[in-house]
Backbone bond lengths (Angstrom), bond angles and torsions (degrees), N, CA, C in turn:
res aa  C-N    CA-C-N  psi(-1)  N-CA   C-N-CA  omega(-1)  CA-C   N-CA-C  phi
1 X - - - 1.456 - - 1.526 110.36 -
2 X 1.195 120.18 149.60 1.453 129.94 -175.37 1.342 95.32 -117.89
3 X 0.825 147.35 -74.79 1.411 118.70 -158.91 1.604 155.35 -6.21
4 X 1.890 90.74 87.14 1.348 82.49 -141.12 2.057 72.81 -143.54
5 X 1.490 121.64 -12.02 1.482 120.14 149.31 1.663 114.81 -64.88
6 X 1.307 119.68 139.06 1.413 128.50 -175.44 1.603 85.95 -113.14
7 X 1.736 109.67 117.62 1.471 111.96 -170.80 1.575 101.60 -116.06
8 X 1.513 125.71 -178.81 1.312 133.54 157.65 1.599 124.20 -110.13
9 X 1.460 117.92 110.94 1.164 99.15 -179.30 1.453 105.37 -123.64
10 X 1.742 100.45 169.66 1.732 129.85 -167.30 1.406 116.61 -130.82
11 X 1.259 107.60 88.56 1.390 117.07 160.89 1.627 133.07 -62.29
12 X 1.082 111.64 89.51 1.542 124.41 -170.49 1.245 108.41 -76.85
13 X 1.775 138.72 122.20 1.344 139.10 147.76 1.191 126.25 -120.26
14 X 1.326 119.96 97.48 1.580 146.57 167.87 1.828 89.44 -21.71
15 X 1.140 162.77 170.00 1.231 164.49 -177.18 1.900 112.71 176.86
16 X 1.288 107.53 123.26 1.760 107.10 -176.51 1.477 110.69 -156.79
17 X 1.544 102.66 86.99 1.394 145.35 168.76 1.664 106.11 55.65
18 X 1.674 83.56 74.74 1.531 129.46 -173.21 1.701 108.22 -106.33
19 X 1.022 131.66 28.03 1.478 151.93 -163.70 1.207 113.54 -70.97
20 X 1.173 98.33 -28.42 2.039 118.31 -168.43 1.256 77.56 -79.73
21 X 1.307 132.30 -98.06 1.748 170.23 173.07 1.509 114.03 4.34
22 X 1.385 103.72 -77.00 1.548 128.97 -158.38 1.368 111.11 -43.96
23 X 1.518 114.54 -48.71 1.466 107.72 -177.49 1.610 105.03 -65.93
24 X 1.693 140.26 -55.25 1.301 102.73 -166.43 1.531 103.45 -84.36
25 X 1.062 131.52 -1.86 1.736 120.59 168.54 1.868 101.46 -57.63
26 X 1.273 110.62 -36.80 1.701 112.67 -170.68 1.668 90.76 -75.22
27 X 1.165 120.33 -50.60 1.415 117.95 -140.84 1.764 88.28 -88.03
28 X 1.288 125.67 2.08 1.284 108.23 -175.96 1.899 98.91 -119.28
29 X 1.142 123.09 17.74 1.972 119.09 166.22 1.713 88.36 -80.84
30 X 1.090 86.34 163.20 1.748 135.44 -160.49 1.882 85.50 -76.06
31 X 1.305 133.56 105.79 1.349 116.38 125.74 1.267 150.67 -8.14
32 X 1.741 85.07 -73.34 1.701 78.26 174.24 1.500 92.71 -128.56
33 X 2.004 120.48 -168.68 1.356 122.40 -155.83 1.375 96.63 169.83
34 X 1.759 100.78 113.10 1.671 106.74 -174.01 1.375 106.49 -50.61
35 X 1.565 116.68 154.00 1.151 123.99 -173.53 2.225 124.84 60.84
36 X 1.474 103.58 4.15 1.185 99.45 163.76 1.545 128.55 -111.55
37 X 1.571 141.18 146.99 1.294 105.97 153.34 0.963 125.38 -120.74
38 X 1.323 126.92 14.89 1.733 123.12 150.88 1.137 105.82 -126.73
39 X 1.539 121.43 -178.30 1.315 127.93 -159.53 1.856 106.54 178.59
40 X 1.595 79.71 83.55 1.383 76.25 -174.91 2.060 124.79 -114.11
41 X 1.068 107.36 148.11 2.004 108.42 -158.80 1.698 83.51 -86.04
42 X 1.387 97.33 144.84 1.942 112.31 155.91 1.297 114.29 -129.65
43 X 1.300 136.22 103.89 1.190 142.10 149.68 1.402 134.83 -59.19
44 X 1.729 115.78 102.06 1.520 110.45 175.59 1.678 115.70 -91.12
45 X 1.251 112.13 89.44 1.801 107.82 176.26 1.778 107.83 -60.85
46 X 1.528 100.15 116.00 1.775 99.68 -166.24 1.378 97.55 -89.81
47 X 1.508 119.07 51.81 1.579 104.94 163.33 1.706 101.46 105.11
48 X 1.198 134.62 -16.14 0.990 129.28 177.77 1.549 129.32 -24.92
49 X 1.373 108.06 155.51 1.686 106.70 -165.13 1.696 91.49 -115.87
50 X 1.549 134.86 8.87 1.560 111.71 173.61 1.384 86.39 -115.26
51 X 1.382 120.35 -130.39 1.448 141.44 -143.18 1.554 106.08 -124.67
52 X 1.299 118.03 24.06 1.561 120.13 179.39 1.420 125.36 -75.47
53 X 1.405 92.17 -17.46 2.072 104.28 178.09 1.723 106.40 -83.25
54 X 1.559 111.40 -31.93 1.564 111.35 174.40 1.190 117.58 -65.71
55 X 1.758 106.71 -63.48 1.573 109.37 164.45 1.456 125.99 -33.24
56 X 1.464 115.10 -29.60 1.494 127.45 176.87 1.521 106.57 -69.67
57 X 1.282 120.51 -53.16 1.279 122.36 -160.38 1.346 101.08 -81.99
58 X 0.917 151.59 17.94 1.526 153.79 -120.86 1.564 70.94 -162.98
59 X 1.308 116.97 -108.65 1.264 118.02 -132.47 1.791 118.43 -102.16
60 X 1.447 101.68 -13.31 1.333 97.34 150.03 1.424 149.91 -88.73
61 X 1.101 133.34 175.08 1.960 112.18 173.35 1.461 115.81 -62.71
62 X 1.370 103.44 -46.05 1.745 96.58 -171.50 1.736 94.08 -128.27
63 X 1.141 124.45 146.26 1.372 146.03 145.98 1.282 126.37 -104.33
64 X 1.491 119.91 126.63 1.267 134.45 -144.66 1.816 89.51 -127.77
65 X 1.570 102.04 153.99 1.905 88.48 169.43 1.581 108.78 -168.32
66 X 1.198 105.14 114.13 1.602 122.80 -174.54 1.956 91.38 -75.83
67 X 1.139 121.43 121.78 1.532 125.92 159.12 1.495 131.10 -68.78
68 X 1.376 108.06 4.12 1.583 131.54 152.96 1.041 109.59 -157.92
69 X 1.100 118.07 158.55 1.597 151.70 -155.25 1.775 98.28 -80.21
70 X 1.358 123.19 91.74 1.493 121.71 172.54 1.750 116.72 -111.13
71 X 1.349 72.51 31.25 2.489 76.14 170.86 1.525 104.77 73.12
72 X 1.236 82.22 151.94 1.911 103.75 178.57 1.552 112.56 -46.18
73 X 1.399 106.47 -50.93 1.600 106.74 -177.53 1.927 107.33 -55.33
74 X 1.652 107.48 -69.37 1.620 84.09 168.41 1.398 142.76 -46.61
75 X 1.758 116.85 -20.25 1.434 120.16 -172.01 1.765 101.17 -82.56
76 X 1.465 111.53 -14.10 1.382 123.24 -165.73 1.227 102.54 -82.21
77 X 1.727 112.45 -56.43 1.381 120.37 -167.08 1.884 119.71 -84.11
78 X 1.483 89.82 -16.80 1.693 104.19 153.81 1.483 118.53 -57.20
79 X 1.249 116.99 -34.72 1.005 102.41 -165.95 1.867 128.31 -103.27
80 X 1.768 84.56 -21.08 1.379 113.26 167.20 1.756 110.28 -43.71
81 X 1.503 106.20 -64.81 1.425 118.41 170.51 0.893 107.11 -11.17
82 X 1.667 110.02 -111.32 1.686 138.51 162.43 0.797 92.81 8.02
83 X 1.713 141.76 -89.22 1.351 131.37 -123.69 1.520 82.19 -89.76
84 X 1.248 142.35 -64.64 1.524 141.15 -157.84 1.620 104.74 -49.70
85 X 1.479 117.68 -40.40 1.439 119.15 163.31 1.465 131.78 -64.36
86 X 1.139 118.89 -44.43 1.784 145.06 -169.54 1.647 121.83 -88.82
87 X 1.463 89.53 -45.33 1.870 108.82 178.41 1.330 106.24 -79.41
88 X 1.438 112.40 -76.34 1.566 138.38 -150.96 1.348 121.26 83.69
89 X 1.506 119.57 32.35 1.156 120.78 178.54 1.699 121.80 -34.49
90 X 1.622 111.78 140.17 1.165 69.18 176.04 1.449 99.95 -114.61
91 X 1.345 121.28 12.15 2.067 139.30 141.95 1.787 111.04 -95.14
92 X 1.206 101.71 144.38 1.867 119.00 165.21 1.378 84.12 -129.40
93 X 1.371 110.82 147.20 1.166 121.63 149.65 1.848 99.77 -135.53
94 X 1.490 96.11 131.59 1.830 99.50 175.83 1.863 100.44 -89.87
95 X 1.496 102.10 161.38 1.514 98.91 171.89 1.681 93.15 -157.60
96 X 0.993 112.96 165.90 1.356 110.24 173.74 2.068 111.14 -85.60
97 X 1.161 113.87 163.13 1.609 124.09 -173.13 1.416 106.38 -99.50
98 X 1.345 128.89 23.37 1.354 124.48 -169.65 1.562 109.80 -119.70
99 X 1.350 108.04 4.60 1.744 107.25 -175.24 1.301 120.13 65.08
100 X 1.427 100.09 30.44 1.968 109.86 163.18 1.047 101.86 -82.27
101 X 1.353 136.53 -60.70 1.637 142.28 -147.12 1.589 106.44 -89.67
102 X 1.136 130.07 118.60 1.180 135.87 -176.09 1.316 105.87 -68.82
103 X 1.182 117.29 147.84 1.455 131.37 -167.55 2.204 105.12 -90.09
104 X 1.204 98.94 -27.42 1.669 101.47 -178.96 1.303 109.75 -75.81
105 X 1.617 112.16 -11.25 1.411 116.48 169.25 1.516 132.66 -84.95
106 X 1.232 87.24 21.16 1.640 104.67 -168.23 1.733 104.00 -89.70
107 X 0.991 105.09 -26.92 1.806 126.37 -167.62 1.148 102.54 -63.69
108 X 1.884 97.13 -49.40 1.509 113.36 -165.60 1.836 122.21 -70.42
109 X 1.400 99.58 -38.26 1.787 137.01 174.37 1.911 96.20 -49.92
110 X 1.326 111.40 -34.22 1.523 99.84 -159.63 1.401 105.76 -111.31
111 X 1.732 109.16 -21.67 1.316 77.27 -156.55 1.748 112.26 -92.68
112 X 1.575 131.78 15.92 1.430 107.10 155.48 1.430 111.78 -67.35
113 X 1.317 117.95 -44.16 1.548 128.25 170.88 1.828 103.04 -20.49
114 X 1.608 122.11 -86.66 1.183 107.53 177.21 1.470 115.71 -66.67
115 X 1.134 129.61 -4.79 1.855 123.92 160.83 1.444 111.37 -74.29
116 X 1.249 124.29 5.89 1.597 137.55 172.06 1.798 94.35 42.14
117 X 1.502 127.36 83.45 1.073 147.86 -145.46 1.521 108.48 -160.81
118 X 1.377 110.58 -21.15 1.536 111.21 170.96 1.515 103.58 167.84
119 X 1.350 112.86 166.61 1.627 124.78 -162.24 1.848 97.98 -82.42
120 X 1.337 100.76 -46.64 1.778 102.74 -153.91 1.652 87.22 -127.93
121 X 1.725 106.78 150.86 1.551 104.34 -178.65 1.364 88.80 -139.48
122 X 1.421 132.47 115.90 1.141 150.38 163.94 1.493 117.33 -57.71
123 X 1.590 137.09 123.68 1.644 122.96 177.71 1.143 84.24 -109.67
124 X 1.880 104.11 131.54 1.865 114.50 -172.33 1.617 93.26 -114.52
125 X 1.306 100.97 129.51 1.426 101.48 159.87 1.250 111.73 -88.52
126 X 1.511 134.43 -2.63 1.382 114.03 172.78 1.685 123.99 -99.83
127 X 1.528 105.61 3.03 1.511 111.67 175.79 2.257 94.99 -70.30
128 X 0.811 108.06 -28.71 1.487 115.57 -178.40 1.955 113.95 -141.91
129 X 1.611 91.23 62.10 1.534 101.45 171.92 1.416 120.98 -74.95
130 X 1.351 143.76 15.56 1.239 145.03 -135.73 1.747 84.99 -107.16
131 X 1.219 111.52 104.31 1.624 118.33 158.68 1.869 91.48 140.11
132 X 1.132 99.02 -4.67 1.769 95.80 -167.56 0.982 113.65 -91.75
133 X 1.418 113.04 150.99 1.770 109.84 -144.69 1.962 76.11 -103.87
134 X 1.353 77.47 139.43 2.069 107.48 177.35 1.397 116.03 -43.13
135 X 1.646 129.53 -51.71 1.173 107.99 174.17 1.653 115.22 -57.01
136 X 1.481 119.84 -41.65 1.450 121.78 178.96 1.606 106.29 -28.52
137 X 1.967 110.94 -64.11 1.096 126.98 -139.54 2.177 83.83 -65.42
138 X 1.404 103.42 -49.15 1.480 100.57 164.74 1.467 136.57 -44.86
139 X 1.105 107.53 -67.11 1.328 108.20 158.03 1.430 124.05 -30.45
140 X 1.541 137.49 -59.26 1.046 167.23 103.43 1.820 94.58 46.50
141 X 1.830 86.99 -85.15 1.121 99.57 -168.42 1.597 123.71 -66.36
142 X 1.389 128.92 -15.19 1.614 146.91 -157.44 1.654 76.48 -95.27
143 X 1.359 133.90 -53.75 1.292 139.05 -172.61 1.531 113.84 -43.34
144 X 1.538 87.60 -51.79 1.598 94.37 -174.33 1.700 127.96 -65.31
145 X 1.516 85.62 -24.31 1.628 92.44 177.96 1.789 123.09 -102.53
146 X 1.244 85.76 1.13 1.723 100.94 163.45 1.835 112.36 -74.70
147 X 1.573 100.37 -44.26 1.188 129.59 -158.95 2.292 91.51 -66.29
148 X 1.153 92.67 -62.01 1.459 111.50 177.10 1.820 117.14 -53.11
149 X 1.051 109.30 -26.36 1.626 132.27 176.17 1.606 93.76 -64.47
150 X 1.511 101.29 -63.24 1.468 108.23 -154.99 1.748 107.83 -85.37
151 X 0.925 84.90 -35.52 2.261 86.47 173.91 1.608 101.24 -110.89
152 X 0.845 127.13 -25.58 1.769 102.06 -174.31 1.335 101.68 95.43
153 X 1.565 139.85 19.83 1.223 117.13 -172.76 1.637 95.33 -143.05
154 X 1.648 97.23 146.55 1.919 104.43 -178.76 1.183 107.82 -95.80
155 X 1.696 117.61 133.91 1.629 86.92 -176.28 1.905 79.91 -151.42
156 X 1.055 107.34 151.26 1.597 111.91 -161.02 1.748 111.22 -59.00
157 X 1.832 94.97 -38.34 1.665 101.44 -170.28 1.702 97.30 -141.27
158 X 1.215 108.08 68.67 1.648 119.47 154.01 1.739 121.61 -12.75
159 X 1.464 98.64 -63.58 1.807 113.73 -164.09 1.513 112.18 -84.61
160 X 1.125 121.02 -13.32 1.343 130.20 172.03 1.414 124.03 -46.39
161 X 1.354 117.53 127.52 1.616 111.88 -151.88 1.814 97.02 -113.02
162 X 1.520 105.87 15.96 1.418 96.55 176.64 1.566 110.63 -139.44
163 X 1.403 103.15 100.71 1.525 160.33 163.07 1.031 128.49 -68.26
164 X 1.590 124.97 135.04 1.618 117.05 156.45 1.414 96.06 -152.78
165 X 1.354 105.00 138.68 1.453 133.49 -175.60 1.956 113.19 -115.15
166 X 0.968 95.97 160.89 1.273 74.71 171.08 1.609 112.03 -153.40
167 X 1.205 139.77 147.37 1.502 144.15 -108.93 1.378 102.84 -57.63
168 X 1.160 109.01 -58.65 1.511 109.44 -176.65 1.719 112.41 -43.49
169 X 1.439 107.60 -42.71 1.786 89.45 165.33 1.022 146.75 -105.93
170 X 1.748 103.59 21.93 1.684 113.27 154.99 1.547 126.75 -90.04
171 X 1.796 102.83 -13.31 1.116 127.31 161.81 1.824 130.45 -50.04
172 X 1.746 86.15 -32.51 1.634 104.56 164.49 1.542 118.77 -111.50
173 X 1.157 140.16 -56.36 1.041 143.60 -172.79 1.663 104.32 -39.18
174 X 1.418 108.75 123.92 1.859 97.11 176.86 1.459 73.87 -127.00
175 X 1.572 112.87 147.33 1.401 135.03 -176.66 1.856 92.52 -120.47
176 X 0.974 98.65 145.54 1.759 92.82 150.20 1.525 117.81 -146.78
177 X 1.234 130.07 3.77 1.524 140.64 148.59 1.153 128.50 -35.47
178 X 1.402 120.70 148.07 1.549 111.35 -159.56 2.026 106.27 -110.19
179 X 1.658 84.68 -29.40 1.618 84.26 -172.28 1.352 104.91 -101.13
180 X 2.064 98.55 -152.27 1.364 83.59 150.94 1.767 166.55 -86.29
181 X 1.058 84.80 27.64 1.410 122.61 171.35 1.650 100.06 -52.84
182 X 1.031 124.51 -51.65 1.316 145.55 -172.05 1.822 101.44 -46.27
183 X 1.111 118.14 -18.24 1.470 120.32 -156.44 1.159 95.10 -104.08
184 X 1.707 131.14 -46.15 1.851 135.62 154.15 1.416 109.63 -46.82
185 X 1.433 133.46 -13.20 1.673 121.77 -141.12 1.962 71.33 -117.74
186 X 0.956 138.13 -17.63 1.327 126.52 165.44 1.217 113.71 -62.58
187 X 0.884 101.11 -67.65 1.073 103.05 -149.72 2.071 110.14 -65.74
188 X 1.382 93.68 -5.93 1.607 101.48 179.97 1.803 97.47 -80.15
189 X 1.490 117.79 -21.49 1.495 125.26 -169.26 2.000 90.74 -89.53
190 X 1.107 103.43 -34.75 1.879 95.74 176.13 1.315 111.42 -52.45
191 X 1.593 114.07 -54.67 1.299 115.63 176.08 1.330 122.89 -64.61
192 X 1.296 128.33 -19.86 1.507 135.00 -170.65 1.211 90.06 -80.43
193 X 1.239 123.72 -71.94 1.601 137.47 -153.92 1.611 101.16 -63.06
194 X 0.835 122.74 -13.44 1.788 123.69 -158.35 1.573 120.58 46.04
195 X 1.821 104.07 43.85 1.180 113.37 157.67 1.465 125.92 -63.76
196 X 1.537 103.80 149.83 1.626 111.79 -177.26 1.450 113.45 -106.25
197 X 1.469 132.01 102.54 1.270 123.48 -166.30 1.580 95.00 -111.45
198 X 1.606 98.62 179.34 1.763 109.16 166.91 1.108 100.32 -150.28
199 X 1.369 136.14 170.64 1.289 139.90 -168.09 2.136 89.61 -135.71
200 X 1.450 113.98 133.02 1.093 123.82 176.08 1.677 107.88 -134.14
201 X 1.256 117.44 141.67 1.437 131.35 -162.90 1.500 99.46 -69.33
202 X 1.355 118.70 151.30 1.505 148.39 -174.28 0.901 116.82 -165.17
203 X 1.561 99.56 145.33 1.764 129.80 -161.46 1.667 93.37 -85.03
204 X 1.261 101.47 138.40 1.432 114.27 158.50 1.216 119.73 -95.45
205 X 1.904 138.79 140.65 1.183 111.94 169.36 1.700 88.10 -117.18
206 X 1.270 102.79 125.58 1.707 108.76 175.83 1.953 97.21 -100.79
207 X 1.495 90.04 135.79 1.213 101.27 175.95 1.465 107.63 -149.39
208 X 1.781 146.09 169.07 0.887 104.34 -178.73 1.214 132.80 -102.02
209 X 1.109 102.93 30.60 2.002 98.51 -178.14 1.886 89.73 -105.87
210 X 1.790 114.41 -35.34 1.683 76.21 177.52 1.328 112.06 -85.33
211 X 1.492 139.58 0.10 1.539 137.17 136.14 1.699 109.55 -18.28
212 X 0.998 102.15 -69.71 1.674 113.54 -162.37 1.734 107.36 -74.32
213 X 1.583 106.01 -20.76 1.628 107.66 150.55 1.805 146.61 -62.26
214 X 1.454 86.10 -32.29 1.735 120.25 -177.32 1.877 108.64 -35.34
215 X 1.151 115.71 149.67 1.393 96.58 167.39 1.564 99.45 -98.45
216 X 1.547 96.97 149.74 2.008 108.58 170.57 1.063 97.48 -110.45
217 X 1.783 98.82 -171.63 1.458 136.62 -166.65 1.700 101.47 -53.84
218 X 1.212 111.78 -23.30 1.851 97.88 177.91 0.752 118.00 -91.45
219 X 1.178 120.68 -26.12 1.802 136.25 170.75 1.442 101.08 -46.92
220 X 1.433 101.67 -65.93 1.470 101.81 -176.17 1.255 128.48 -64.48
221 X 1.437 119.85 -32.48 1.255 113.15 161.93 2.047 117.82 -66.80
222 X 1.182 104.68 -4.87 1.431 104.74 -177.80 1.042 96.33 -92.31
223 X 1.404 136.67 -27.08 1.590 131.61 -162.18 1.996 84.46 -85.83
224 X 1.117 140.56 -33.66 1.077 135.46 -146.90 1.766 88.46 -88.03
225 X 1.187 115.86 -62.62 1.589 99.56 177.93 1.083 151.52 -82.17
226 X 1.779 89.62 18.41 1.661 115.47 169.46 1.515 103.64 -90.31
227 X 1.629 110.23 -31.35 1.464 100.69 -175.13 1.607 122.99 -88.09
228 X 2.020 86.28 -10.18 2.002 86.79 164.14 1.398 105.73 -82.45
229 X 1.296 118.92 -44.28 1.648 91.79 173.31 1.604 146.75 -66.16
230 X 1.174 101.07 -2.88 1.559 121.88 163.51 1.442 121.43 -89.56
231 X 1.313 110.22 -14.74 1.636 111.71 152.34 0.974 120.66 -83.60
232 X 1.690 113.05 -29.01 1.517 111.41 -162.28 2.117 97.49 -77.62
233 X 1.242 97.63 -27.66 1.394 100.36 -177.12 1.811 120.52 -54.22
234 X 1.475 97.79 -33.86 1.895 109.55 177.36 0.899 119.42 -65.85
235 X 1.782 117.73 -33.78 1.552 118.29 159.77 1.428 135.74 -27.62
């Protein structure tokens, strides 16, 4: 182990009328984290209609706030900014605000990142799918090969919104997608950029309201003919 750089990192969560949620998803990340010395949360409220921008300002470092609802990819890439401008991280890791993504997996997300081992570290729920309900694991998979169509690259869990990159490859990656589409459109910038990613296993916590959050089969077919028409547009 190297850890022996003292880094800054920024946990980004896109959030959309997550009110119930947000505070123990905030109140349960890691303090501290060998090899870091700050560690700071960004909340993008994408327009929400309850109390998710207060809860934000309350209990995270920064609160961010779209005045309508423009999809995960803008609440994501809103927030990326900010911190890449304001912080200087020199880790983001995105996760979703709904208490899917386990928080002990955060340790795991960073540390080839500071072992300078690769640019982008993917958390796959399908290297360890065991509890995941079957259409997901489907869904999942229709994702992955949309994802592979459009970048050229196999990667176990494509749609997964919990990530960490680290400066040098947010420095390149330009996204311009609004939803989740945004999560295929990387990985087409990994391959462009001649980023080096890895994908490392993560806990799911299924419960049912982030069940009833999940993206499905329309999603995915919506992400698929947003991303043919954004090719068809380069023509």
């Amino acid at each position: 182990m190297l850890y022996t750089i003292h880094m800054k990192l920024a946990i980004v969560l896109p959030a959309y009328n997550e009110e119930k949620i947000l505070r123990s998803v905030l109140e349960s990340l890691p303090k501290k984290l060998i090899g870091i010395n700050n560690i700071y949360t960004v909340v993008t409220d994408d327009g929400s209609k309850d109390k998710t921008f207060a809860v934000a300002k309350k209990y995270a470092t920064i609160a961010l706030r779209h005045k309508i609802n423009l999809g995960t990819g803008s609440a994501t890439i809103t927030g990326i900014r900010y911190a890449m401008r304001k912080l200087k991280p020199d880790i983001i890791i995105t996760m979703d605000s709904d208490g899917q993504h386990d928080p002990k997996n955060v340790s795991a997300l960073i540390k080839p990142i500071v072992n300078k081992k690769c640019d982008v570290v993917i958390g796959s729920r399908m290297l360890d799918s065991k509890g995941m309900p079957l259409i997901k694991i489907f869904t999942n998979k229709f994702a992955n090969f949309i994802t592979f169509i459009f970048s050229g690259i196999w990667a176990s869990d494509t749609q997964t919104g919990f990530r960490a990159y680290n400066r040098k490859a947010l420095q390149k990656i330009k996204l311009r997608t609004t939803g989740y589409e945004y999560c295929t459109e990387v990985f087409a910038e990994l391959r462009r950029n001649g980023l080096k990613f890895i994908e490392v296993p993560v806990k799911v916590i299924y419960s049912d309201y982030s069940k009833a959050k999940g993206q499905s089969i329309a999603n995915s077919i919506n992400v698929l003919i947003k991303l043919i028409n954004r090719n068809l547009t380069k023509l």
